[in-house]
Residue frames as a rotation matrix with the C-alpha (Angstrom) as fourth column:
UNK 1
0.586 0.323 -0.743 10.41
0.598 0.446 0.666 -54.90
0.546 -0.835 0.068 -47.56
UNK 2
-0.148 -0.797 -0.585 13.04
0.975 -0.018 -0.221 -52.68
0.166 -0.603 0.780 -46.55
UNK 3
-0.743 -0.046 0.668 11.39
0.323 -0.899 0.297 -49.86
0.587 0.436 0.683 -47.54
UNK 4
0.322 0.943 -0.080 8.50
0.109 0.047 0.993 -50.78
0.941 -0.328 -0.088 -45.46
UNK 5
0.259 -0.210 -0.943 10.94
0.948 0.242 0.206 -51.08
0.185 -0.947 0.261 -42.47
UNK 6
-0.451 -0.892 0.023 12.08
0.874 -0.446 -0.195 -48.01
0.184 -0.068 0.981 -42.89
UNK 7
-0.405 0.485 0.775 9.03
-0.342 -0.866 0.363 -46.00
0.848 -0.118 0.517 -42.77
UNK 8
0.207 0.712 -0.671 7.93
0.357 0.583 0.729 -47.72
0.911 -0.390 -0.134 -39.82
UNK 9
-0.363 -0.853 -0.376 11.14
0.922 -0.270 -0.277 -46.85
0.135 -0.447 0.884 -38.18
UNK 10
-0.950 -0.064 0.305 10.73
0.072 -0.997 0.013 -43.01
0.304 0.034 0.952 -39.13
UNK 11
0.122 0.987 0.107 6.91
-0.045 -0.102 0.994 -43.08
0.992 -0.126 0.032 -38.15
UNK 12
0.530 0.195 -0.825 7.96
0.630 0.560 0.537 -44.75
0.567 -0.805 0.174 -34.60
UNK 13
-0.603 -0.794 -0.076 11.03
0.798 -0.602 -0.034 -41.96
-0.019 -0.081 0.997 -34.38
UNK 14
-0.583 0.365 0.726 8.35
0.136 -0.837 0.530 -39.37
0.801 0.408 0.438 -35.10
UNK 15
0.584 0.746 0.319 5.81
-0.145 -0.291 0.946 -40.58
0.799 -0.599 -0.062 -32.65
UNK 16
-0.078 -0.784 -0.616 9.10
0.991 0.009 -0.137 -40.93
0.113 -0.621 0.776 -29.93
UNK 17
-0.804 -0.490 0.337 9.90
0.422 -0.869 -0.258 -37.15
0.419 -0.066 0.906 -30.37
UNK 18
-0.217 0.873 0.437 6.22
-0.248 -0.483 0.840 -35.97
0.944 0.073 0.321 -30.62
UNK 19
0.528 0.339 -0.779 5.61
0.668 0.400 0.627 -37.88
0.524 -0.852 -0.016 -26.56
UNK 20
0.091 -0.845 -0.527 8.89
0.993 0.040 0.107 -36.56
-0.069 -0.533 0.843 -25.70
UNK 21
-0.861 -0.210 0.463 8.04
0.205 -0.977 -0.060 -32.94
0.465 0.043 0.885 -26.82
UNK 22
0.008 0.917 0.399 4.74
-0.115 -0.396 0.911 -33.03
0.993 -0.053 0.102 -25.25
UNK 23
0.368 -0.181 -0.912 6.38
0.928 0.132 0.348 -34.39
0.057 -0.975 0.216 -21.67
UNK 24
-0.605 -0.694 -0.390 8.58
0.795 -0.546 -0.262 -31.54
-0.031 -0.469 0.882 -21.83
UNK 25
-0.478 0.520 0.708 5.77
-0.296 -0.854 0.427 -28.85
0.827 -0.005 0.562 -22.69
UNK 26
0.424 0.742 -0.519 3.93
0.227 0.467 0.854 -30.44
0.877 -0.480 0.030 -19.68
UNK 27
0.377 -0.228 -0.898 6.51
0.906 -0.109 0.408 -30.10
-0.191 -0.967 0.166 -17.19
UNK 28
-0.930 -0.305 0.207 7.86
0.325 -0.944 0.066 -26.68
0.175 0.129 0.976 -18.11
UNK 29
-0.074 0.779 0.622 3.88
-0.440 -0.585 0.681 -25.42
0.895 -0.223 0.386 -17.51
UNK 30
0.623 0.336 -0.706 3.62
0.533 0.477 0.699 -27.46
0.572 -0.812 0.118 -14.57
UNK 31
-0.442 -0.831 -0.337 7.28
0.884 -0.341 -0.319 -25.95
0.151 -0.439 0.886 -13.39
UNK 32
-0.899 0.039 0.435 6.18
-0.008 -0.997 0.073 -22.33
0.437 0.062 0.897 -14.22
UNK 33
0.188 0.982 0.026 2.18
0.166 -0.058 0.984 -22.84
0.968 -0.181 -0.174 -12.53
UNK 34
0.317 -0.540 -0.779 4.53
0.915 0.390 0.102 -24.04
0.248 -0.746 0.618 -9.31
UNK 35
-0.699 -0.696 0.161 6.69
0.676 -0.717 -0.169 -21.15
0.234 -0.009 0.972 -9.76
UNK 36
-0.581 0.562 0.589 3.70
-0.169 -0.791 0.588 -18.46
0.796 0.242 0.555 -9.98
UNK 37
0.605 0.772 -0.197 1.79
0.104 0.169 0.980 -20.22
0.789 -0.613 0.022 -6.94
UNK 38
0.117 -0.580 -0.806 4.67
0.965 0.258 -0.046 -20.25
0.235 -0.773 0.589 -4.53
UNK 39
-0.850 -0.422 0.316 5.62
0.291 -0.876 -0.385 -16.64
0.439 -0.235 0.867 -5.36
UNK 40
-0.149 0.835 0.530 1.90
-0.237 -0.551 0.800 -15.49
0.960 -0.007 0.280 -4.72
UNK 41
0.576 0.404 -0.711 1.47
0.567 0.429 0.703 -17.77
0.589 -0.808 0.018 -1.83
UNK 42
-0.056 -0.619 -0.783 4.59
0.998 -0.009 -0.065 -15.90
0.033 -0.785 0.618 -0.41
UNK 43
-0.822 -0.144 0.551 3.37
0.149 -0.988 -0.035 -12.31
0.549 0.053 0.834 -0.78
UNK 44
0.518 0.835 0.188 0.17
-0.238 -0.071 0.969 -13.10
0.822 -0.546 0.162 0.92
UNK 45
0.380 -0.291 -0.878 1.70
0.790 0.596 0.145 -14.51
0.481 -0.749 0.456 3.61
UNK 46
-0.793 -0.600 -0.106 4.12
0.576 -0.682 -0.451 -11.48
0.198 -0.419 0.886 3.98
UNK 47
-0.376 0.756 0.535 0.46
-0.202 -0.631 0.749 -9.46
0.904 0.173 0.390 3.40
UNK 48
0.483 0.873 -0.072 -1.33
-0.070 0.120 0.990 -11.00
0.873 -0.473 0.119 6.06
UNK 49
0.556 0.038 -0.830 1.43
0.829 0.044 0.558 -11.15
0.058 -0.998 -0.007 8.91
UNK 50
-0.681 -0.661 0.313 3.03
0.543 -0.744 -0.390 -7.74
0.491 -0.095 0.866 8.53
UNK 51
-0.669 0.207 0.714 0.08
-0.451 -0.876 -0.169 -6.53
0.591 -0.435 0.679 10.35
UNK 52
-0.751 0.607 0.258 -1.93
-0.052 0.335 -0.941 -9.51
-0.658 -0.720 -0.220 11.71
UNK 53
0.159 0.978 -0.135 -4.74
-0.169 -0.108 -0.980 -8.59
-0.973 0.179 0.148 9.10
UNK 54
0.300 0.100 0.949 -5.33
0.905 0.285 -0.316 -8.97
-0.302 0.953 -0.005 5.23
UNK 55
0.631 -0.199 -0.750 -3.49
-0.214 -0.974 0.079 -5.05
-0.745 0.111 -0.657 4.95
UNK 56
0.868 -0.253 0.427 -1.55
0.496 0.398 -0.772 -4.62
0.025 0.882 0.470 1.99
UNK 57
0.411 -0.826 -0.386 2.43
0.230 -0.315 0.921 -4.13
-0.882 -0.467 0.061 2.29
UNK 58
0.927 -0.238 0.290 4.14
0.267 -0.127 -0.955 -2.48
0.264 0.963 -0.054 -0.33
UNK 59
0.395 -0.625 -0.673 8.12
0.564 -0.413 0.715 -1.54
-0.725 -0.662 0.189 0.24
UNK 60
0.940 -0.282 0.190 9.39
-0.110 -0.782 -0.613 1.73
0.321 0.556 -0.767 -1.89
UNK 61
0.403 -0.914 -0.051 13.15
0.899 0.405 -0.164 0.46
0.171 0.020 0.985 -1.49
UNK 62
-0.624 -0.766 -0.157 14.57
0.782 -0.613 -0.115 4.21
-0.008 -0.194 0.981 -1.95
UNK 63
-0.297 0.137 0.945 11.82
0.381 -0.891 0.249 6.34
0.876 0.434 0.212 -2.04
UNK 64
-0.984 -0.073 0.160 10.98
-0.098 -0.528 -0.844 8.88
0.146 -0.846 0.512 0.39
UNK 65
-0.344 0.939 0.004 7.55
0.377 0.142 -0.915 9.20
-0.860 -0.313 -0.403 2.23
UNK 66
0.010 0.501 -0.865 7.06
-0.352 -0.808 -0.472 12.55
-0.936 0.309 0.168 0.07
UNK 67
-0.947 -0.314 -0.065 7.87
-0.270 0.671 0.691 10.07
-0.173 0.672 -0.720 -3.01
UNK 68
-0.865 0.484 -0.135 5.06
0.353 0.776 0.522 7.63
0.357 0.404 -0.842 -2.41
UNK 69
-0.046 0.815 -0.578 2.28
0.172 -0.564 -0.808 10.36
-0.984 -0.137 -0.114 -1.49
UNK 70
-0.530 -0.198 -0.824 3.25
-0.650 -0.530 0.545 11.54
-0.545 0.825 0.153 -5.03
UNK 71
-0.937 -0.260 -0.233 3.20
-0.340 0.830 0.443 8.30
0.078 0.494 -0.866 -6.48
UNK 72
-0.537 0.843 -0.003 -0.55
0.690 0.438 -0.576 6.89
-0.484 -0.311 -0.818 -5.21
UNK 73
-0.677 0.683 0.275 -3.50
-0.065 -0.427 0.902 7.65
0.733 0.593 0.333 -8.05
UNK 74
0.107 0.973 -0.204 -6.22
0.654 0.086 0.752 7.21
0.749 -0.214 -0.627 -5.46
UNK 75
0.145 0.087 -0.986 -4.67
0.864 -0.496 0.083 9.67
-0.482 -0.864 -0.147 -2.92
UNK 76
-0.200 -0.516 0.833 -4.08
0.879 -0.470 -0.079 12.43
0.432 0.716 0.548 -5.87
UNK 77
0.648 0.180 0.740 -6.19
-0.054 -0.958 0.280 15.12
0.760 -0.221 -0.612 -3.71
UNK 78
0.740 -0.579 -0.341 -4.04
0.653 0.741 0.158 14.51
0.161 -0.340 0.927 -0.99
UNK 79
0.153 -0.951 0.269 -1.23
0.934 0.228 0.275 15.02
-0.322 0.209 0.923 -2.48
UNK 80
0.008 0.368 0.930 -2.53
0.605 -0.743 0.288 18.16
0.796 0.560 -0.228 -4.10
UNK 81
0.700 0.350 0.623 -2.73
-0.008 -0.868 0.496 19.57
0.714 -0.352 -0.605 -0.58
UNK 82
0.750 -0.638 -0.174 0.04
0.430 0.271 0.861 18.20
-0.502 -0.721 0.478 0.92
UNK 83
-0.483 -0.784 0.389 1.98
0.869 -0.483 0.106 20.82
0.104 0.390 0.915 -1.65
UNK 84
-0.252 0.148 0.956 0.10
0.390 -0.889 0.240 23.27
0.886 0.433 0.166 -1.70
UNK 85
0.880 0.282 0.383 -0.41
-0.022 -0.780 0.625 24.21
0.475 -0.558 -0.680 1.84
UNK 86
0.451 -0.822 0.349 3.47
-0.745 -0.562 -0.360 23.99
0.492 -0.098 -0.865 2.14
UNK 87
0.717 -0.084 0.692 3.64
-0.508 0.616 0.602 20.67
-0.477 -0.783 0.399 4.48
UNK 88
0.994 -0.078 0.074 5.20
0.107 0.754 -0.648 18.89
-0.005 0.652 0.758 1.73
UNK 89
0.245 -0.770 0.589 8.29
-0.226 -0.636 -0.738 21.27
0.943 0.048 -0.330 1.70
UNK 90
0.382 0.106 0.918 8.07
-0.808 -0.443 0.387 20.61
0.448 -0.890 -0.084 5.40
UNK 91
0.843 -0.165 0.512 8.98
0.223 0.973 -0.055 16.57
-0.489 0.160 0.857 5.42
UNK 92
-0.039 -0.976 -0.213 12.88
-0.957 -0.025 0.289 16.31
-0.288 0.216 -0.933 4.76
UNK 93
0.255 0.180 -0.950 14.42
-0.607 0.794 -0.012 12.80
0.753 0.580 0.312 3.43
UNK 94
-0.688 -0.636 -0.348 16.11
0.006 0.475 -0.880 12.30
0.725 -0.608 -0.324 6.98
UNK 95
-0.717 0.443 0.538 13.81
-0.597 0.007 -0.802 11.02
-0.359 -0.897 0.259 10.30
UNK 96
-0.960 0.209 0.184 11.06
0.199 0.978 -0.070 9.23
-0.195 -0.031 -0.980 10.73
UNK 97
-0.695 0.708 -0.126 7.52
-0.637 -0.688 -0.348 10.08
-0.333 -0.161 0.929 9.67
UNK 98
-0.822 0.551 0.143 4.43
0.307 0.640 -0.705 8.34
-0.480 -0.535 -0.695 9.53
UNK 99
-0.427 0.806 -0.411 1.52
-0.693 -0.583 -0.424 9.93
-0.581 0.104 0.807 7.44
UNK 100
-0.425 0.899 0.103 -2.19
0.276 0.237 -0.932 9.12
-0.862 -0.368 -0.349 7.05
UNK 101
-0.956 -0.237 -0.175 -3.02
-0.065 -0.411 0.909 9.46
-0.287 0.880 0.377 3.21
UNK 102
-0.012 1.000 -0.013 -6.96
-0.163 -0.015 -0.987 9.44
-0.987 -0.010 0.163 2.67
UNK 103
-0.569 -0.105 0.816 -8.22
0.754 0.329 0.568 8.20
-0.328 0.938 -0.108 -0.66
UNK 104
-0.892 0.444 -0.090 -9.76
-0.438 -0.795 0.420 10.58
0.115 0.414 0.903 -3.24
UNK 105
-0.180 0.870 -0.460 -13.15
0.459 0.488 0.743 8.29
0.870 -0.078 -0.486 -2.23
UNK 106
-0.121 0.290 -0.949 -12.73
0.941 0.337 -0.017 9.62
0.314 -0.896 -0.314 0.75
UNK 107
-0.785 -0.020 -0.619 -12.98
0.261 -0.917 -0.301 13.35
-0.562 -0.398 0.725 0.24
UNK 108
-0.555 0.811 -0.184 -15.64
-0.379 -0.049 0.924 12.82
0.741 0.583 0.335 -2.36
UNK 109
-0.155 0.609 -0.778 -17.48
0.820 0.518 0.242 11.10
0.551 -0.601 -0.579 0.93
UNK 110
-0.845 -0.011 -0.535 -16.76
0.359 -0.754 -0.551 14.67
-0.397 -0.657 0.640 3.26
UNK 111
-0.090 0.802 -0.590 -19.53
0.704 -0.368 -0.608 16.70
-0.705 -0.470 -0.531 3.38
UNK 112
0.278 -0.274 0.921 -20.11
0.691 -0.609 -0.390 19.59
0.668 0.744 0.020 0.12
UNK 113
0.628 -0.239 0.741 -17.93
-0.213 -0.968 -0.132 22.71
0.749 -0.075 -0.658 1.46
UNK 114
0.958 -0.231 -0.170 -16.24
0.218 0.199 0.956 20.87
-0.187 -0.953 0.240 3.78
UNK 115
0.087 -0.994 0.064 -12.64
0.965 0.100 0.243 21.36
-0.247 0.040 0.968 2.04
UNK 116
-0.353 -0.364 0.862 -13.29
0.794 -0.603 0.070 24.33
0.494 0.709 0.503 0.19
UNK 117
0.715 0.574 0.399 -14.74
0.026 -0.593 0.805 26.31
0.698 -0.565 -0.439 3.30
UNK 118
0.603 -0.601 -0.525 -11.69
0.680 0.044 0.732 25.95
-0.417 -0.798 0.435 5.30
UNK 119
0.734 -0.672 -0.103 -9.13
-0.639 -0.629 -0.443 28.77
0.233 0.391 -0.891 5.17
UNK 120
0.580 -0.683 -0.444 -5.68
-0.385 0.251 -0.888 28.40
0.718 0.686 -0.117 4.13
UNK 121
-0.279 -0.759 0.589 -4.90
-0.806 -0.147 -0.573 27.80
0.521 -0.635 -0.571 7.79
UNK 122
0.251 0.474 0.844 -7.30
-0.516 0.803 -0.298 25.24
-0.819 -0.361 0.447 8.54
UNK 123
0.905 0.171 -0.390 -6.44
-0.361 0.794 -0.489 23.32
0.226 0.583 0.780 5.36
UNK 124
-0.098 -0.971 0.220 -2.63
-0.742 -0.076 -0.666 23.37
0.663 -0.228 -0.713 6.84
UNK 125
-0.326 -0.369 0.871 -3.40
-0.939 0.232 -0.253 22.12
-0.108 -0.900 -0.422 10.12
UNK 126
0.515 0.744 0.426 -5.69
-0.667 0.660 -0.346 19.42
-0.538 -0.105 0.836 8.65
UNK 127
0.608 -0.451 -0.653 -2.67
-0.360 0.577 -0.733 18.07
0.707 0.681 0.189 6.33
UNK 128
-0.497 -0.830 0.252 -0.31
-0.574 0.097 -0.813 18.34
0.651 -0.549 -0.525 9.36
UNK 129
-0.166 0.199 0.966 -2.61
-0.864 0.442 -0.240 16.12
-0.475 -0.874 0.099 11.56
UNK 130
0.929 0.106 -0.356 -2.21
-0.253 0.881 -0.400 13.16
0.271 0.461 0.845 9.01
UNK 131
0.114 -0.942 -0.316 1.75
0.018 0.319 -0.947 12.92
0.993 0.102 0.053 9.79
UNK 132
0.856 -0.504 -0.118 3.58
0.183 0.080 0.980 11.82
-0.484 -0.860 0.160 12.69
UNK 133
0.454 -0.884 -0.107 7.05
-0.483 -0.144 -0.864 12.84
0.749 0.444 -0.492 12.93
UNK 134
-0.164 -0.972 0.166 9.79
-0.898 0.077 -0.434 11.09
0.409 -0.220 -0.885 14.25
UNK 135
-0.580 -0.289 0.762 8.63
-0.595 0.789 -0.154 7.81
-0.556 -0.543 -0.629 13.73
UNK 136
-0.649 0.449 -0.614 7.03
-0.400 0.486 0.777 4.85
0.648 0.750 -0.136 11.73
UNK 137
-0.290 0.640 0.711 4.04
-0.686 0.379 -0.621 3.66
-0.667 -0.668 0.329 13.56
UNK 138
-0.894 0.187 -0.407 2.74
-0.075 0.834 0.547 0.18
0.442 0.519 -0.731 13.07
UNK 139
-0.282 0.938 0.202 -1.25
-0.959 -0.281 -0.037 0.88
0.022 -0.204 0.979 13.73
UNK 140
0.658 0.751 -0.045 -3.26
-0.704 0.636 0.315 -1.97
0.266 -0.176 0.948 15.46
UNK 141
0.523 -0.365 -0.771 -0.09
0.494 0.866 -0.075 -4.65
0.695 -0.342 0.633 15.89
UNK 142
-0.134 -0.552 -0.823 2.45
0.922 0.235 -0.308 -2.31
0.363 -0.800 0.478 18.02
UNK 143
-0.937 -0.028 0.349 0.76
0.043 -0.998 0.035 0.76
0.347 0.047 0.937 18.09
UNK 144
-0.303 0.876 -0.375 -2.43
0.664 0.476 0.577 1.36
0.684 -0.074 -0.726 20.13
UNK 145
0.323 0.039 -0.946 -3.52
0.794 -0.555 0.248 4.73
-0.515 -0.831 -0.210 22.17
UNK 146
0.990 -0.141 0.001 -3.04
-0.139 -0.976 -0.165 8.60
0.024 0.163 -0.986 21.44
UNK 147
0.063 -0.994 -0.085 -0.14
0.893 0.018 0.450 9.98
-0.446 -0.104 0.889 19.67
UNK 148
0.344 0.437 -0.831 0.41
0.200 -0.899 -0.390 13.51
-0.917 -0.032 -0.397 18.84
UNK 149
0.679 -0.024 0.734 0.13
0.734 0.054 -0.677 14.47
-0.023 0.998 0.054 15.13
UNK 150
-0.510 -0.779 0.365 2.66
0.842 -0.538 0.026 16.92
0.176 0.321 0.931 13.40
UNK 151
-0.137 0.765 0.630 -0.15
0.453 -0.517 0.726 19.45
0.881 0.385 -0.276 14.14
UNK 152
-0.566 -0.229 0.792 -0.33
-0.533 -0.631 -0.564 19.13
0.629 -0.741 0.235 17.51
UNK 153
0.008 0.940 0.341 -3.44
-0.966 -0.082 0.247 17.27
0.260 -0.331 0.907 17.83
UNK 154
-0.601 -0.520 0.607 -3.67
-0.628 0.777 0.044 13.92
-0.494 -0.355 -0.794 19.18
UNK 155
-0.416 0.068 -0.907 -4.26
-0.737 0.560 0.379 10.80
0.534 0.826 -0.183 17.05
UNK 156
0.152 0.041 0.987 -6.22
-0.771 0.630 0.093 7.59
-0.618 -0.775 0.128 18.51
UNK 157
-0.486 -0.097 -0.869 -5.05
-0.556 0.801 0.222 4.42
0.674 0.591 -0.443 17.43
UNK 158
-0.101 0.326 0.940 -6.39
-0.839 0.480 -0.256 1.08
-0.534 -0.815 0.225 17.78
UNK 159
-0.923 -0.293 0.250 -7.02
-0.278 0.956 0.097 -2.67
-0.268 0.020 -0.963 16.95
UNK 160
-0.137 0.981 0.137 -10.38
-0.866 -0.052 -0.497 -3.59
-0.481 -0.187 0.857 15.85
UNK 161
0.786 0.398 0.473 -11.09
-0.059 0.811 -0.583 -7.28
-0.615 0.430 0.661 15.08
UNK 162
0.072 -0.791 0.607 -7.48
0.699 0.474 0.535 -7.03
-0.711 0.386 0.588 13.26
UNK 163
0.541 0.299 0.786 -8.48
0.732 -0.628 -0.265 -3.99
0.415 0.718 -0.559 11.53
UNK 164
-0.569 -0.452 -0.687 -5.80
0.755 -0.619 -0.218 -1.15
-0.326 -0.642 0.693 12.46
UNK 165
0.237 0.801 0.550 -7.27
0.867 -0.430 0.253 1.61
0.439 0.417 -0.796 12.49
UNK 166
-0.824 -0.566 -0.025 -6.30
0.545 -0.780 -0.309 5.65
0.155 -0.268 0.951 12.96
UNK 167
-0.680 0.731 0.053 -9.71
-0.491 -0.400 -0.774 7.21
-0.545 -0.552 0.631 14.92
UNK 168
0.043 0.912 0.408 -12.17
-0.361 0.395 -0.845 6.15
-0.932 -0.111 0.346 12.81
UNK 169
0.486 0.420 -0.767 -10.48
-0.752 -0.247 -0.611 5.45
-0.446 0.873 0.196 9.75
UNK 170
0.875 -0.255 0.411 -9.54
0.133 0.944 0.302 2.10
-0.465 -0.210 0.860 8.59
UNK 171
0.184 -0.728 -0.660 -6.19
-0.795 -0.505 0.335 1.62
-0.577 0.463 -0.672 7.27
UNK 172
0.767 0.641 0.029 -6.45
-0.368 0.477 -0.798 0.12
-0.526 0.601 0.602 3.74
UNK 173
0.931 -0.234 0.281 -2.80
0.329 0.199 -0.923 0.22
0.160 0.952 0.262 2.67
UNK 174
0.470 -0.850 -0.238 1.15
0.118 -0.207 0.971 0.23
-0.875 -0.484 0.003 3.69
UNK 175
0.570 -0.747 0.343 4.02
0.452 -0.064 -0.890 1.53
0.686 0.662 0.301 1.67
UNK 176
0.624 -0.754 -0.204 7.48
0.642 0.345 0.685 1.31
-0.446 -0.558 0.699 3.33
UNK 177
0.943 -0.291 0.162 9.90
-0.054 -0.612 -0.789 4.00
0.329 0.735 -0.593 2.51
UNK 178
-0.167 -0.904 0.394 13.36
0.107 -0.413 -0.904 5.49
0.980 -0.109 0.166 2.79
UNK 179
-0.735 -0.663 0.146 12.17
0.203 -0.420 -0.885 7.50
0.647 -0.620 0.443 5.76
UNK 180
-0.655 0.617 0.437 9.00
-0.499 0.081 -0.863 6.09
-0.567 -0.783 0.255 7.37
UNK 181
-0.723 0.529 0.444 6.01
0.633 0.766 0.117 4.35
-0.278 0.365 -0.889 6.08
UNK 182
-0.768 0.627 -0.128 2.39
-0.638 -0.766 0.074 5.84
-0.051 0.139 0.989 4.24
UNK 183
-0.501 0.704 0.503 -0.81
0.623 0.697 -0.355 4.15
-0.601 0.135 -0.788 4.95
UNK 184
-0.496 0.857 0.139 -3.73
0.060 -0.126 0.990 4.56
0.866 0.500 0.012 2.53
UNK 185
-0.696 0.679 0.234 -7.12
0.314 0.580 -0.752 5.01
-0.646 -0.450 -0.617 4.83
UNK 186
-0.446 0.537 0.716 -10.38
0.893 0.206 0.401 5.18
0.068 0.818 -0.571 3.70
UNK 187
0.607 0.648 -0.461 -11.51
0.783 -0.588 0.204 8.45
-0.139 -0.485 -0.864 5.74
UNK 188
0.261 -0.404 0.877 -10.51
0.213 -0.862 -0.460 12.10
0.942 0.306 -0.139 5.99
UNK 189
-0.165 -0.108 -0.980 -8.91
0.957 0.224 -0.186 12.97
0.240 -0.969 0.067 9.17
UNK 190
0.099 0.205 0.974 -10.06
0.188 -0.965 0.184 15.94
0.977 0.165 -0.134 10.54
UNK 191
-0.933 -0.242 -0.265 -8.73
0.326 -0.266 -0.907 17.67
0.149 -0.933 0.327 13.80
UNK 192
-0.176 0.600 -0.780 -10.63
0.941 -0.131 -0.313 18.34
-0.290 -0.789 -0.542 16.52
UNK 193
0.307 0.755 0.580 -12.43
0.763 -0.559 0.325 21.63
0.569 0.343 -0.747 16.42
UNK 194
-0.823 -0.442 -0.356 -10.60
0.567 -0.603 -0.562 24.91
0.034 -0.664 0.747 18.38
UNK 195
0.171 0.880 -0.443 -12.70
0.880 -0.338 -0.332 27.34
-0.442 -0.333 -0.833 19.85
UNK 196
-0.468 -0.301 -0.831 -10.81
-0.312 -0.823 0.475 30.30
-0.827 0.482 0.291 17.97
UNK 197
-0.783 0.025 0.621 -12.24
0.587 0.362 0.725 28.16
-0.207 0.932 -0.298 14.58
């Protein structure tokens, strides 16, 4: 009889632990679901009012603009001409600059010959009218109206339905730097046409 009490005991002690390990696996996944919904909930949030719209905000803590042009696989042609017609060199780590990064969708959208028909001076001026200098512009929330690109030419911002937007191209994407900000858009800016072209 005592032997019988005793396995009862250890059976009841077994199915004690076994509840007690299955509360705690319960709240530790509950804790950590919590945990994983708050953070998300609190990056959208920052997402959707840092411009008013659903834009994505990214901040690059120490890198420079010329950093996170580097850094961005979908803007790689870009980036490719923002060294090689010399602008890049041109962008220091000090002031304020602003620049307009088209995706590589979006020069595969330009017209055939449209990049590779331009001479070495038109592909210049067309990198230098993606950048503002001496400042971070916030397109569509405090930014709205004509500012003059690093080119010369003048930029239109504007506000559409919460969409910022930089003439006709939408901006798809913020990254925060050291020493201004880079939007993704989805278009190619091209300057305005001179009559010397």
């Amino acid at each position: 009889m005592n032997q019988n009490n005793r396995g009862v005991w250890i059976g009841i002690i077994v199915i004690i632990i076994v509840v007690l390990l299955g509360w705690w696996w319960i709240a530790s996944n509950e804790s950590a679901s919590m945990t994983a919904t708050s953070s998300t909930a609190t990056s959208t949030a920052a997402t959707s009012t840092s411009s008013g719209s659903s834009l994505s905000v990214t901040t690059e803590s120490g890198d420079t603009v010329k950093d996170i042009v580097a850094s961005l696989p979908s803007a790689s042609e870009y980036d490719s001409l923002f060294n090689s017609t010399g602008v890049a060199s041109l962008i220091g780590s000090g002031g304020q600059f602003s620049i307009f990064v088209p995706t590589n969708a979006a020069f595969s959208s330009l017209p055939s010959g449209t990049i590779s028909g331009m001479t070495s001076a038109q592909l210049k001026r067309m990198v230098e009218y993606s950048i503002v200098s001496g400042r971070a512009i916030q397109p569509g929330t405090d930014m709205t109206g004509t500012v003059q690109a690093y080119s010369g030419d003048s930029l239109n911002f504007s506000d559409l339905n919460n969409i910022p937007m930089v003439n006709s191209s939408i901006v798809v994407a913020e990254y925060k730097g050291s020493n201004g900000v880079v939007y993704l858009i989805n278009e190619v800016l091209l300057p305005p046409q001179k009559s010397t072209e």
